[in-house]
N, CA, C and O of each residue as an XYZ file, in Angstrom:
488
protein
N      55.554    131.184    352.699
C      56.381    131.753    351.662
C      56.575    130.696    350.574
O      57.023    129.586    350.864
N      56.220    131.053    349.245
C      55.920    130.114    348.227
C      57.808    130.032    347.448
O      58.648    130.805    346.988
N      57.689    129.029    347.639
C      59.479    127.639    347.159
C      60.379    128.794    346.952
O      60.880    129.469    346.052
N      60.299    128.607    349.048
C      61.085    129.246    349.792
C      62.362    128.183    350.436
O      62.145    127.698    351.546
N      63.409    127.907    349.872
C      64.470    127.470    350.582
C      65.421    127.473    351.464
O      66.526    127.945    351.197
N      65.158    127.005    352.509
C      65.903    127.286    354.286
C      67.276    126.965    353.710
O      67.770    128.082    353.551
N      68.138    126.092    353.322
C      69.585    126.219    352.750
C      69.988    126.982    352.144
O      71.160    127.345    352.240
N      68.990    127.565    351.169
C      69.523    128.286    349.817
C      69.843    129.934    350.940
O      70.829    130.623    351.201
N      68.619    129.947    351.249
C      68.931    131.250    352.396
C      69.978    131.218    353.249
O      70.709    132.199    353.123
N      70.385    130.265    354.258
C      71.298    130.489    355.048
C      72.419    130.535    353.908
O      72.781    131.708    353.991
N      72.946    130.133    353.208
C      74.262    129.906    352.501
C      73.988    131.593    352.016
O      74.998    132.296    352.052
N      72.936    132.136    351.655
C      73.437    133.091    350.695
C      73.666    134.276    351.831
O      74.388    135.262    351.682
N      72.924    133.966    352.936
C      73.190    135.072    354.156
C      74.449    135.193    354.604
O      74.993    136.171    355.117
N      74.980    133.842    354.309
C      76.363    133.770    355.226
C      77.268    134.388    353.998
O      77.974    135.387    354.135
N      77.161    133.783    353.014
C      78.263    134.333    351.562
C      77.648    135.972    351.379
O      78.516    136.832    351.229
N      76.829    136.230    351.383
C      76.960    137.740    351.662
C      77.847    138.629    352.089
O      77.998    139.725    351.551
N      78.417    138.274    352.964
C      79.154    138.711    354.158
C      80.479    138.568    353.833
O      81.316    138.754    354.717
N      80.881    138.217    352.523
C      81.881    138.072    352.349
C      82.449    138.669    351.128
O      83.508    138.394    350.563
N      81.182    139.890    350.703
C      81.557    140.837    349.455
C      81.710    142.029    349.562
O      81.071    142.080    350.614
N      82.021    143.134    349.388
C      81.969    144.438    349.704
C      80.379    145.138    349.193
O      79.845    145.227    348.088
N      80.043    145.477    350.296
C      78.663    145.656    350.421
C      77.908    146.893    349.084
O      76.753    147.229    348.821
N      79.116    147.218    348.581
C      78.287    148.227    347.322
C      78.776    147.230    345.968
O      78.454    147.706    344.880
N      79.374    146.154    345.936
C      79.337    145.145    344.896
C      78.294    144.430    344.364
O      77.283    143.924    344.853
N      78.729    144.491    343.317
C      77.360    143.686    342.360
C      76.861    142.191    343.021
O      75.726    141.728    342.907
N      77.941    141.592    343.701
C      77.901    140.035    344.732
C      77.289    140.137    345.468
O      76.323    139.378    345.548
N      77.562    141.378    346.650
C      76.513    141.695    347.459
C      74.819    141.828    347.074
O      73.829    141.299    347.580
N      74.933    142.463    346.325
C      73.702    142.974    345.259
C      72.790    142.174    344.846
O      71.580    142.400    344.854
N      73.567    140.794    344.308
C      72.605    139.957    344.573
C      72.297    138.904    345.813
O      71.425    138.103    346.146
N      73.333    139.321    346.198
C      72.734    138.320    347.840
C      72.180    139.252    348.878
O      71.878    138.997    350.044
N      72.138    139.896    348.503
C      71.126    141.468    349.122
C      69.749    140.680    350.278
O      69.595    140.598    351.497
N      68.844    140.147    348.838
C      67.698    139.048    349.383
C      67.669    138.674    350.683
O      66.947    139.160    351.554
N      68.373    137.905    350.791
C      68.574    136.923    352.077
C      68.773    138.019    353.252
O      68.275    137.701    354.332
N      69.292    139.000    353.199
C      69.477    139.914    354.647
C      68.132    140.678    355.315
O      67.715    140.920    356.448
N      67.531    141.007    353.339
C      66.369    141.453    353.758
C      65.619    140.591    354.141
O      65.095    140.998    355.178
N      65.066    139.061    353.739
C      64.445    138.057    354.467
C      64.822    138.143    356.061
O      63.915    137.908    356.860
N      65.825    138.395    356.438
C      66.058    137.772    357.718
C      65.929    139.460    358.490
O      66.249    139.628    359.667
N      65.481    140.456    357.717
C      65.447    141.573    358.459
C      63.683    141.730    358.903
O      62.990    142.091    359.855
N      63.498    141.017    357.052
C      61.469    140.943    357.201
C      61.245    139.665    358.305
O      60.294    139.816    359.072
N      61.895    138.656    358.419
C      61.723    137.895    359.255
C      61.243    138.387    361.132
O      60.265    138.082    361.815
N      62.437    139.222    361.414
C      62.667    139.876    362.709
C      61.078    140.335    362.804
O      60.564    140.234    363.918
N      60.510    140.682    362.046
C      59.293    141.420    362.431
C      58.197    140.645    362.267
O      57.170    140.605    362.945
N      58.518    140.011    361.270
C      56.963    138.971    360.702
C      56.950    137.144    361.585
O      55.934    136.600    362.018
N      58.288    136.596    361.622
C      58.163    135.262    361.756
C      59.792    135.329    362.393
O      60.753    135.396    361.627
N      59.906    135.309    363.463
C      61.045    135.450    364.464
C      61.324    133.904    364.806
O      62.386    133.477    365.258
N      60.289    133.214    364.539
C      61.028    131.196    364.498
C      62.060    131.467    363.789
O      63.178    131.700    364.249
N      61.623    131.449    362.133
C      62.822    131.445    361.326
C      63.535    132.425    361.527
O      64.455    132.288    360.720
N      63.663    133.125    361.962
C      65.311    134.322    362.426
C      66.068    133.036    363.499
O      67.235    132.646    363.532
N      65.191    132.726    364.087
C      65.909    132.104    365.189
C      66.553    130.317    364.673
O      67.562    129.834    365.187
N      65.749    129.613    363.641
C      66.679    128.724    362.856
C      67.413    129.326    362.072
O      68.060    128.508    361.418
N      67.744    130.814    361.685
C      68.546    131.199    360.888
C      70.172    131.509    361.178
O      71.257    131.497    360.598
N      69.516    131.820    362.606
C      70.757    132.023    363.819
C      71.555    130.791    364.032
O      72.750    130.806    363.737
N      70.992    129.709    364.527
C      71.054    128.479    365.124
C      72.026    127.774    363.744
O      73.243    127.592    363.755
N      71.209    127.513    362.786
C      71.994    127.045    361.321
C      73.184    128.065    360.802
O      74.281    127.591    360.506
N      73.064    128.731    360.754
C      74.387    129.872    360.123
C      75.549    129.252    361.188
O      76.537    128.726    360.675
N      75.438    129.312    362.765
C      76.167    128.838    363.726
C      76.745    127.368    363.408
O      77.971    127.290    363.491
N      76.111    126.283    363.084
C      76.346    125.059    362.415
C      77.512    125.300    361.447
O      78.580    124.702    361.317
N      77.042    126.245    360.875
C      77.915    125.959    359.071
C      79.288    126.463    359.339
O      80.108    126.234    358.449
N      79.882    127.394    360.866
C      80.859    127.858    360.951
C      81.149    128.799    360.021
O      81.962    128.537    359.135
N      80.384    130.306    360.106
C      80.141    131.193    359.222
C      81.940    131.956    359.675
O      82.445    131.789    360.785
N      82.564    132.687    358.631
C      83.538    133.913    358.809
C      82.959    134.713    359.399
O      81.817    135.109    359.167
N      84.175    135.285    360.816
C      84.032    136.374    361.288
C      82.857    137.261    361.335
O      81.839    137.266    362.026
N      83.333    138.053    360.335
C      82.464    139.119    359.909
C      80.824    138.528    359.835
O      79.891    139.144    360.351
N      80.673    137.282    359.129
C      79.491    136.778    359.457
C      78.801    136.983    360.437
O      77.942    137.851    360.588
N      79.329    135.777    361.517
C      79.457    136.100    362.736
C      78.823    136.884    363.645
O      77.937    136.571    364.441
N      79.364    137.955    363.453
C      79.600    139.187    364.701
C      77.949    139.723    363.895
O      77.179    140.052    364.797
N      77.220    139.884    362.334
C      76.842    140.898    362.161
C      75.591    139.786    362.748
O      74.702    140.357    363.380
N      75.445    138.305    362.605
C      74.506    137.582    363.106
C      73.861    138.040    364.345
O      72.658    138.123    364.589
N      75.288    138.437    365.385
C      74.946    138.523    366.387
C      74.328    140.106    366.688
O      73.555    140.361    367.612
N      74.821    141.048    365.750
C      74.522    142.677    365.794
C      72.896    142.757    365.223
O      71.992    143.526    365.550
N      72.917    141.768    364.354
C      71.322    141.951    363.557
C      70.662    140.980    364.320
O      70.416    141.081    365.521
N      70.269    139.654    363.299
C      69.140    138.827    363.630
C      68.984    138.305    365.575
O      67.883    138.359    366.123
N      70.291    137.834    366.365
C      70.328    137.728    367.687
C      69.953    139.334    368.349
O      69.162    139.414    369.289
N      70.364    140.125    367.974
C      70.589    141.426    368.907
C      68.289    141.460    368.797
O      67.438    141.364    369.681
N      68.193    141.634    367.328
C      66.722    141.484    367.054
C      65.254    140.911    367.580
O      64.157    141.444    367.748
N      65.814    139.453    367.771
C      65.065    138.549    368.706
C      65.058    138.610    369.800
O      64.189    138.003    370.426
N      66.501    139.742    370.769
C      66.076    139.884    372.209
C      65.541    141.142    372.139
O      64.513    141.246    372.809
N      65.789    141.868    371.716
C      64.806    143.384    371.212
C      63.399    143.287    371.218
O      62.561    143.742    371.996
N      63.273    142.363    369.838
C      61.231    142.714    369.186
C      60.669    141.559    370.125
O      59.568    141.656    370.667
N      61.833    140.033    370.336
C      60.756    139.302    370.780
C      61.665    138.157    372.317
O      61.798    136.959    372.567
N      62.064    139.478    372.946
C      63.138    138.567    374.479
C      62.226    137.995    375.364
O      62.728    137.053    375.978
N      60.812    138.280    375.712
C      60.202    137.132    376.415
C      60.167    136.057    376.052
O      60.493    134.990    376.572
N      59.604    136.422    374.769
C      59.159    134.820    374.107
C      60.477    134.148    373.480
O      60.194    133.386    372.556
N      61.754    134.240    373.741
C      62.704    133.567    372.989
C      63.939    133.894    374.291
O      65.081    133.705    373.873
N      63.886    134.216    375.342
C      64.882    134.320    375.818
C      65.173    132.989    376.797
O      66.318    132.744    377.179
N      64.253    132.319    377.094
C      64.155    130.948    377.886
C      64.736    130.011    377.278
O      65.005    128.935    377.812
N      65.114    130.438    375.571
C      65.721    129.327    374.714
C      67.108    129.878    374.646
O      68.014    129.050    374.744
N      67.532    131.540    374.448
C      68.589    132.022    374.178
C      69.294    131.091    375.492
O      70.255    130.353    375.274
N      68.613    131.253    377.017
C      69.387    130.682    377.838
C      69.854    129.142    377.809
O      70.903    128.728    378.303
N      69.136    128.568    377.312
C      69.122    126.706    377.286
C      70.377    127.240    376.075
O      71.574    127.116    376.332
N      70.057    127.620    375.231
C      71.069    127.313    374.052
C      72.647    127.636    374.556
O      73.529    126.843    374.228
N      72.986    128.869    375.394
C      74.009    129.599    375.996
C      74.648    128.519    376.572
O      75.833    128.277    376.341
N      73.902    127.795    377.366
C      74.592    126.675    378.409
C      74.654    125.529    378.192
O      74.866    124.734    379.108
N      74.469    125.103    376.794
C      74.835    124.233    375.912
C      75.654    124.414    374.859
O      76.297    123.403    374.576
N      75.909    125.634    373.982
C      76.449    125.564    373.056
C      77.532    126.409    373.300
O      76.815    127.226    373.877
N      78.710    126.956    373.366
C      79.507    126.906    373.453
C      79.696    128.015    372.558
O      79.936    129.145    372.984
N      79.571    127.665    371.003
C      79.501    129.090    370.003
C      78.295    129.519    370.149
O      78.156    130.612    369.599
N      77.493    129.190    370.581
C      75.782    130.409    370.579
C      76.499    131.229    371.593
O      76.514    132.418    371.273
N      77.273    130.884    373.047
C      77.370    131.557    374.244
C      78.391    132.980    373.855
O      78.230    134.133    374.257
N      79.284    132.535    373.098
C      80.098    133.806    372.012
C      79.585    134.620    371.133
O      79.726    135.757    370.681
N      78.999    133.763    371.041
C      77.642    134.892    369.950
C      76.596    135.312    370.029
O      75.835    135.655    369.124
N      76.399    135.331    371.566
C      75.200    136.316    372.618
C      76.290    137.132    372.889
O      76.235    138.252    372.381
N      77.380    136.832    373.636
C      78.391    138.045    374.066
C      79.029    138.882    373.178
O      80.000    139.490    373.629
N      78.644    139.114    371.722
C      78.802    140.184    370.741
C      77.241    140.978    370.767
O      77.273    142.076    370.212
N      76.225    140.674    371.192
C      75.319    141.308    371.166
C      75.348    142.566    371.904
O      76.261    142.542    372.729
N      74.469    144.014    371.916
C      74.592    145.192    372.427
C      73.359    145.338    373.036
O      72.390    144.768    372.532
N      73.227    146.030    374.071
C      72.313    146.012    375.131
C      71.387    146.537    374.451
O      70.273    146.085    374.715
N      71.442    147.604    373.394
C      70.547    148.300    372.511
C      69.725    148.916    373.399
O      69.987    149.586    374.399
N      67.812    148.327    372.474
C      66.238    148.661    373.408
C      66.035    147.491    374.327
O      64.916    147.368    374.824
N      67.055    146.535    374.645
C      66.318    145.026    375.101
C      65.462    145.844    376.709
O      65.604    146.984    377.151
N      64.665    144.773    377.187
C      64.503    145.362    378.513
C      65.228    145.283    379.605
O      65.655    144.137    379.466
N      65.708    145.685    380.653
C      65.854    145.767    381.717
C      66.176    143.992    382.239
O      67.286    143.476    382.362
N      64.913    143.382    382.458
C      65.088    141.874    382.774
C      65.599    140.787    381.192
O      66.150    139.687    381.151
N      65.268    141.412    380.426
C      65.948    140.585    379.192
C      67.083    140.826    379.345
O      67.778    139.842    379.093
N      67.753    141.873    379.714
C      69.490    142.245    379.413
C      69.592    141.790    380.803
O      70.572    141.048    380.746
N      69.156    141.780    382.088
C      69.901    140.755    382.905
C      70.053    139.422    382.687
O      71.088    138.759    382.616
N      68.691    139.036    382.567
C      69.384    137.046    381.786
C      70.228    137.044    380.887
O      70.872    136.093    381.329
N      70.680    137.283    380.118
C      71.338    137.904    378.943
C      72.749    137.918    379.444
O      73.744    137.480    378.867
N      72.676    138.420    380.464
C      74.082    138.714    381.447
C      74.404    137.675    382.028
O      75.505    137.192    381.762
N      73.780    137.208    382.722
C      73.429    135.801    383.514
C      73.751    134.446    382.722
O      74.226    133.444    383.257
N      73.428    134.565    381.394
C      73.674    133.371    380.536
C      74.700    133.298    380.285
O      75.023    132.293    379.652
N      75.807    134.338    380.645
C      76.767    134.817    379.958
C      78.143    134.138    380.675
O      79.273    134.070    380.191
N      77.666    133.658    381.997
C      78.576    133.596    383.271
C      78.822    132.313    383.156
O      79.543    131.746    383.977
């Protein structure tokens, strides 16, 4: 992605979240949600430093929770084999990742993804 900025994105993902979503503020920080929605499907690394960094910056609430409803809920959905061996290392180290797997919804995950999932949780 051509002078594509990993800061400029997380900041505008997280300040997003803090406008009323039919506002002109929103409107232009629009971008960044859709990056991290085209991400989920195309390049799920960066969803997953997007997760990890937003968590750093100590995003509001509402942030927060939608991190965990979208881009986390996403990565155990489209891609829980290949990223759930980390969701667990991260759970039992971090303390706010482990709060912000337990806002996630069982959704399509599979069967054995939503038991580790559970398991990380304990």
């Amino acid at each position: 992605m051509e002078n594509f900025d990993f800061d400029e994105w997380v900041d505008t993902w997280i300040d997003y979240h803090n406008y009323d979503s039919k506002s002109k503020e929103a409107e232009d920080h629009f971008w960044a949600i859709e990056t991290a929605f085209n991400f989920g499907y195309d390049n799920p690394e960066m969803l997953w430093r997007l997760i990890l960094e937003v968590l750093k910056r100590n995003p509001p609430p509402l942030a927060e929770g939608m991190l965990a409803v979208g881009p986390l809920e996403d990565i155990l959905t489209k891609y829980g084999p290949l990223f759930i061996d980390r969701v667990e290392k991260e759970a039992a180290v971090n303390p706010k990742f482990k709060d912000l797997l337990s806002e996630v919804w069982e959704d399509d995950n599979d069967d054995e993804i939503w038991r580790r999932v559970q398991k990380a949780l304990q």
